[in-house]
C-alpha positions in Angstrom: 0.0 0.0 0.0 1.0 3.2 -1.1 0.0 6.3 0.8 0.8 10.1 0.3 0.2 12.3 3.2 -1.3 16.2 2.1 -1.0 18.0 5.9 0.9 21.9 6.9 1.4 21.0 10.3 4.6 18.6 10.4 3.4 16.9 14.0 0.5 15.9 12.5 2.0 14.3 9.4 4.0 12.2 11.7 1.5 11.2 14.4 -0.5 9.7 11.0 2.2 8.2 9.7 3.4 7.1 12.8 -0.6 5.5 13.0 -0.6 4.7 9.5 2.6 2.0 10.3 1.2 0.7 13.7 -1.5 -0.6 11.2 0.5 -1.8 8.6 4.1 -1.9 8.8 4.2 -2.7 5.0 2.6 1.0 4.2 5.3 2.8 2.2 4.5 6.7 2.8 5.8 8.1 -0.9 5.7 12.0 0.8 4.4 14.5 3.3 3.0 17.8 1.5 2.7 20.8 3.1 0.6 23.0 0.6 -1.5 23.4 -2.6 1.1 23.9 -4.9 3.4 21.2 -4.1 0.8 18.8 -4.1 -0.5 20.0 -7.8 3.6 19.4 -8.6 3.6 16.0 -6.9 0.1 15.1 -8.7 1.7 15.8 -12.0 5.0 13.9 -11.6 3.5 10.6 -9.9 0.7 8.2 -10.4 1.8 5.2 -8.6 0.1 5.5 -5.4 -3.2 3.7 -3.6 -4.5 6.2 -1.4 -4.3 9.7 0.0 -4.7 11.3 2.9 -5.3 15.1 2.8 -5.9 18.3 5.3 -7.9 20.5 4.2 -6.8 24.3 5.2 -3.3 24.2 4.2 -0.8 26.9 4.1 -2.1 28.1 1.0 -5.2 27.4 0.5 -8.3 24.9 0.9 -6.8 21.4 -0.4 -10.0 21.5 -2.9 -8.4 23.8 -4.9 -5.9 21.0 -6.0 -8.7 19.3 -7.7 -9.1 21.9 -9.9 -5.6 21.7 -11.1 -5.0 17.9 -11.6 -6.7 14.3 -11.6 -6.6 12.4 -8.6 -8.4 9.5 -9.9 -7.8 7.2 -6.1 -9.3 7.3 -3.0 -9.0 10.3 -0.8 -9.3 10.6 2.9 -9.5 13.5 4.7 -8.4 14.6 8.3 -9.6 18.1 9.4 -10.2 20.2 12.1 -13.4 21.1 10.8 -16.7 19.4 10.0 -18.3 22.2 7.2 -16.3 20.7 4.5 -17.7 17.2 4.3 -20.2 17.8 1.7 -17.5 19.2 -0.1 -15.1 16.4 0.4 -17.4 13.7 -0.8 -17.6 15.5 -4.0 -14.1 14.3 -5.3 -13.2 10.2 -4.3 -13.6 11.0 -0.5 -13.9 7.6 1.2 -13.9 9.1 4.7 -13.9 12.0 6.7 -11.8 12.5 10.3 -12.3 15.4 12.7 -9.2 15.9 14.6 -7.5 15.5 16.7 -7.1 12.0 14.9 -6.7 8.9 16.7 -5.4 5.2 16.2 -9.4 3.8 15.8 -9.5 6.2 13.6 -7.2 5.3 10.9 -7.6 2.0 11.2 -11.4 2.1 10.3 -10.8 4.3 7.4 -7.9 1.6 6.3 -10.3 -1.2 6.5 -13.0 0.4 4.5 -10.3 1.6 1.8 -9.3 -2.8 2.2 -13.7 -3.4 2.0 -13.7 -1.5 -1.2 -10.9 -2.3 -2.7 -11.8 -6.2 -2.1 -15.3 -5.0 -4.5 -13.7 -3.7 -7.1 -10.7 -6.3 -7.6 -13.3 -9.0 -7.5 -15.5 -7.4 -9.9 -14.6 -8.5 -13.4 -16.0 -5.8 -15.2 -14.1 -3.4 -13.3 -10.5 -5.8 -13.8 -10.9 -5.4 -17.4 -11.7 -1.8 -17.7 -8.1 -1.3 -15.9 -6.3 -3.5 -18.3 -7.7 -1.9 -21.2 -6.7 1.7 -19.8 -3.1 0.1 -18.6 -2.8 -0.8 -22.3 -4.2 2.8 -23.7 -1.9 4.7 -21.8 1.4 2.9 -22.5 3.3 6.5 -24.0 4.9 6.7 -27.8 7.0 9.8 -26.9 8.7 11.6 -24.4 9.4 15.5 -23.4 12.7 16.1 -22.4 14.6 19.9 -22.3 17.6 20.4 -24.0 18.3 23.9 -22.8 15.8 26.4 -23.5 14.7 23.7 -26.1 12.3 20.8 -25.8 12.8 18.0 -27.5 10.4 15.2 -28.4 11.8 11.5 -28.4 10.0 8.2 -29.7 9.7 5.5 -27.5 11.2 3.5 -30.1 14.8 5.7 -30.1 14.9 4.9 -26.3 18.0 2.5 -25.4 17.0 2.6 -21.0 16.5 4.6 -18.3 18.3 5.0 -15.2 18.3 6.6 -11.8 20.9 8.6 -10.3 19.8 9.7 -6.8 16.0 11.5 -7.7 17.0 12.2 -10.8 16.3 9.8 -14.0 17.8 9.9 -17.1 16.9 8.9 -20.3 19.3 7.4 -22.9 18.6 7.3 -26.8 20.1 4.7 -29.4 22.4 7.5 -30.5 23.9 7.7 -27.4 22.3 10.8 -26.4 21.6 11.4 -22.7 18.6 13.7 -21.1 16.7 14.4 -17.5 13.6 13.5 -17.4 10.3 14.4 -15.3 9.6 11.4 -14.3 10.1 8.4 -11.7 10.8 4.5 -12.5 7.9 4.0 -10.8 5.7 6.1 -12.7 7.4 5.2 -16.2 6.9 1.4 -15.4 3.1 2.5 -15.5 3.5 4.1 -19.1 6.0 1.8 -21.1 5.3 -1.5 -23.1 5.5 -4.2 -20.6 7.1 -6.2 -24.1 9.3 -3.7 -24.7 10.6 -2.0 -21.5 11.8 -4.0 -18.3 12.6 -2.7 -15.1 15.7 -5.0 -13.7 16.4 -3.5 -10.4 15.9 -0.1 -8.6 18.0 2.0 -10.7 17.5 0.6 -14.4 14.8 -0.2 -17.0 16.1 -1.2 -20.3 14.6 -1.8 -23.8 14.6 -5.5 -25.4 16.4 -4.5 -28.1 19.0 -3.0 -26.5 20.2 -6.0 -24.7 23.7 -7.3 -26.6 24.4 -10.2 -24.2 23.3 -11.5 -20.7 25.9 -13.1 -18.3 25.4 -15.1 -15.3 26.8 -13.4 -12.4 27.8 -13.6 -8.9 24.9 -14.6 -5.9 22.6 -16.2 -8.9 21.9 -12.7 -10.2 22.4 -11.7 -14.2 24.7 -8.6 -15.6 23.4 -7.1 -18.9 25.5 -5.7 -21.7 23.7 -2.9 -23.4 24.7 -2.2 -26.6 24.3 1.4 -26.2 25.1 2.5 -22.4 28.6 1.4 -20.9 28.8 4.2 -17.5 27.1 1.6 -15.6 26.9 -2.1 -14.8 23.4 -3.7 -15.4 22.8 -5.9 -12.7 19.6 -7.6 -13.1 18.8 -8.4 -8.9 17.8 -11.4 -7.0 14.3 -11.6 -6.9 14.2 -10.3 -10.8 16.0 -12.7 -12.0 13.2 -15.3 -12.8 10.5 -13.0 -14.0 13.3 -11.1 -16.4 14.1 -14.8 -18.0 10.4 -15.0 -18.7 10.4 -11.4 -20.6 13.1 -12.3 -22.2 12.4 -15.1 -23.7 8.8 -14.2 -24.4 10.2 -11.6 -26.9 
């Protein structure tokens, strides 16, 4: 589970992550946001996350106002000092609504509802298929990158990987040409061919046919030899190793 966290007040971000953990150890909390404006920024950068949990006078502004800016298309959950804005907050994916101060009972009902609904959607097949047929619509045949004061426009196709250095992600062309780009691996795992584009290990995701060779290396884990990018070793880890043999040879 996947959570982002939308509050000003930084004790309060803590005491519900803090609650959020006691729950479920396994919750990974992707950021804390303190206003409107760096949630709008986060919004457009990220789309790999389950649920959100959002204040709703922040330092800026009412929270609502990010919903005029981008698509938040999961479940919300608000936590507010004030009980006016419910109407308001069922209005856009609000699954529930707590008053603080917040407590432990609290979150943990609103985490089991999130867990009832989510249990009626995945098991509705209607629903399953409507994802898969978006997941396949939204695969991207271009990216953005800036060159400069330029912007550039780069098939999918003329992509050799990516690769993460620290936050920022890079993208490398089959002429050799390297550029920062506005996204996560996360989020570009969510956009790429599945056929085309593999994700070995935290840092790298690399194109089929850029792959020159595949050698068995040390701890039963593979090293790839692109036939484009040499700064790095592709190291394809542990637990990847037997789903990337399947996507290998199913292409």
């Amino acid at each position: 589970m996947k959570a982002v966290i939308i509050e000003d007040e930084n004790l309060a971000a803590d005491k519900l992550a803090r609650y959020l953990h006691k729950y479920d150890a396994e919750i990974l909390i992707l950021d804390k946001l303190s206003s409107i404006s760096d949630a709008v920024f986060w919004f457009q950068n990220n789309q790999d996350y389950d649920v959100v949990f959002m204040d709703i006078q922040l330092t800026d502004g009412l929270s609502f106002e990010i919903f005029n800016q981008v698509q938040i298309a999961k479940p919300i959950i608000f936590t507010t000092a004030f009980d006016e804005y419910a109407i308001d907050a069922f209005k856009v994916n609000s699954i529930d609504y707590i008053l603080k101060p917040i407590t432990f009972t609290d979150v943990s009902k609103a985490m089991e509802k999130l867990k009832k609904l989510q249990r009626v959607f995945s098991g509705n097949e209607h629903v399953q298929n409507a994802v898969k047929e978006l997941k396949e619509k939204k695969t991207k045949d271009r990216f953005l990158v800036r060159l400069g004061n330029h912007i550039h426009s780069i098939k999918t196709t003329d992509i050799s990987l990516f690769y993460a250095d620290g936050r920022t992600v890079y993208l490398i062309t089959k002429e050799k040409r390297k550029f920062i780009l506005d996204y996560k691996l996360e989020s570009l795992e969510e956009v790429l061919n599945s056929a085309d584009f593999y994700r070995v290990n935290r840092t790298f995701i690399v194109n089929i046919s850029d792959i020159k060779d595949v050698l068995v290396y040390s701890n039963s884990r593979l090293k790839i030899t692109s036939a484009i990018f040499n700064e790095k070793e592709i190291i394809v880890s542990r637990e990847k190793v037997a789903a990337f043999k399947q996507w290998f040879e199913g292409n």
